[in-house]
N, C-alpha and C positions, 0 to 999 in steps of 0.2 A: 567320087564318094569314097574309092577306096582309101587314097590319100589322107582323107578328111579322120575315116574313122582309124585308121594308122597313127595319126595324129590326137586325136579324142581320147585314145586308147590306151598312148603316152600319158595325155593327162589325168588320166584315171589312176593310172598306176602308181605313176608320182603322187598323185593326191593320199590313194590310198594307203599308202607305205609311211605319209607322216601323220596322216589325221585318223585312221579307223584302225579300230583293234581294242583289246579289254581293256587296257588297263592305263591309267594315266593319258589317254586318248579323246578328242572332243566328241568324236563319234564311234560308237561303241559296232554299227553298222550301217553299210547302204548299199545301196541301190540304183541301176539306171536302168531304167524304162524305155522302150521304145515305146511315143507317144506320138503321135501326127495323127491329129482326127482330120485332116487332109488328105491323107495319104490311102493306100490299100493297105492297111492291118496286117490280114489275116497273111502276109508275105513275108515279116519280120515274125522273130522271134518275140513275146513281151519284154523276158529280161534280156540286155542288153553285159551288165554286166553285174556282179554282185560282192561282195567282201563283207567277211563276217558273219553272214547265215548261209545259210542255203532254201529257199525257198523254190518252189515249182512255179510254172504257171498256171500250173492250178489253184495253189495256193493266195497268188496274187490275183484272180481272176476278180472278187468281190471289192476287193481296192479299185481294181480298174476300171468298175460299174460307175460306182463311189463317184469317182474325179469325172467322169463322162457324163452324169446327171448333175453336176455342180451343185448339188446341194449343201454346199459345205454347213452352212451355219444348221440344217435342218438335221439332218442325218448323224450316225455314228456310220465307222466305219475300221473294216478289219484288217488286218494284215496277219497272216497265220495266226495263230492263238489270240491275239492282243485285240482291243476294241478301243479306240481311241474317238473323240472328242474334240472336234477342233476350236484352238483355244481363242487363235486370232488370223486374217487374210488381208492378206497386201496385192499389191497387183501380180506378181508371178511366181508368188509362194504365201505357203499357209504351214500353222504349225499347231501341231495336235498335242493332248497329252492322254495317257494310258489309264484305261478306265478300271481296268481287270490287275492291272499290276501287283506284283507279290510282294516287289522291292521296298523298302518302308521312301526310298528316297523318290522315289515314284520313277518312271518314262515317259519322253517324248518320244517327236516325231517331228520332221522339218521337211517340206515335201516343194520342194521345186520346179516351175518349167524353164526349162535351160531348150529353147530351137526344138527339134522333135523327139527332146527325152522328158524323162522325168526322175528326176535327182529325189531319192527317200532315204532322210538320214534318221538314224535312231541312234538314240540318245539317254544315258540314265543320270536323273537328278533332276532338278528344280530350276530354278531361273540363272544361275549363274552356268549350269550344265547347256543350258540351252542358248544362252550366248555366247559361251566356245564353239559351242556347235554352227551358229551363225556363220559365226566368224570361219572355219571349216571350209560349208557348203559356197559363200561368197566368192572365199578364192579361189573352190575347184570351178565355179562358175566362169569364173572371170580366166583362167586361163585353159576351161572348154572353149569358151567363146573365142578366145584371141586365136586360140590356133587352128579352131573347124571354120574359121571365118577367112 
């Protein structure tokens, strides 16, 4: 495992170094979760790693309810201040948008299961914003997956 998350960890970095950050960037922030409702929880840490906010696990605790009662279509759901709406769900990601937001251009939210994390990218603007963003989380997918695999 430790190889794995050595390797994971690379990909994180790399990811985040071209895709998050403010400005001219598809994701403005995220997030990996440690998720395995298989697993013993209470052993990991929640955040696994972070870029762009800084949140607690306290902060995230009401998200991680959220995604573990899968009420996606029912529910609203938070991430420190913000209160999001999910807009649409595919088989191993869903993407919200910002209910409270101040921004005129609005925020998302693109929320991923990538093996036993969870990928949450945020996001500012409308549908073209949240298709960069796609596009983003995809390839840190795909080269999480290649290399913990």
């Amino acid at each position: 495992m430790a190889a794995d998350w050595s390797s994971a960890r690379r990909a994180w970095e790399k990811w985040t170094g071209k895709h998050v950050g403010s400005s001219g960037m598809p994701v403005k922030a995220a997030l990996l979760l440690n998720y395995d409702p298989t697993g013993p929880s209470r052993l990991l840490p929640i955040i696994a790693e972070q870029e762009g906010t800084r949140f607690t696990a306290v902060d995230l605790q009401p998200f991680m309810d959220f995604f573990r009662r899968n009420n996606l279509q029912t529910e609203f759901f938070s991430i420190g201040p913000n209160q999001y709406l999910v807009t649409s769900i595919h088989e191993h990601w869903f993407c919200a948008r910002c209910v409270n937001s101040t921004k005129h251009e609005g925020e998302g939210v693109l929320v991923m299961q990538i093996g036993a994390y969870l990928l949450v990218s945020m996001y500012d603007g409308s549908l073209g914003s949240a298709s960069q963003a796609m596009m983003a989380v995809d390839q840190f997918a795909w080269h999480f997956n290649r290399r913990t695999h």
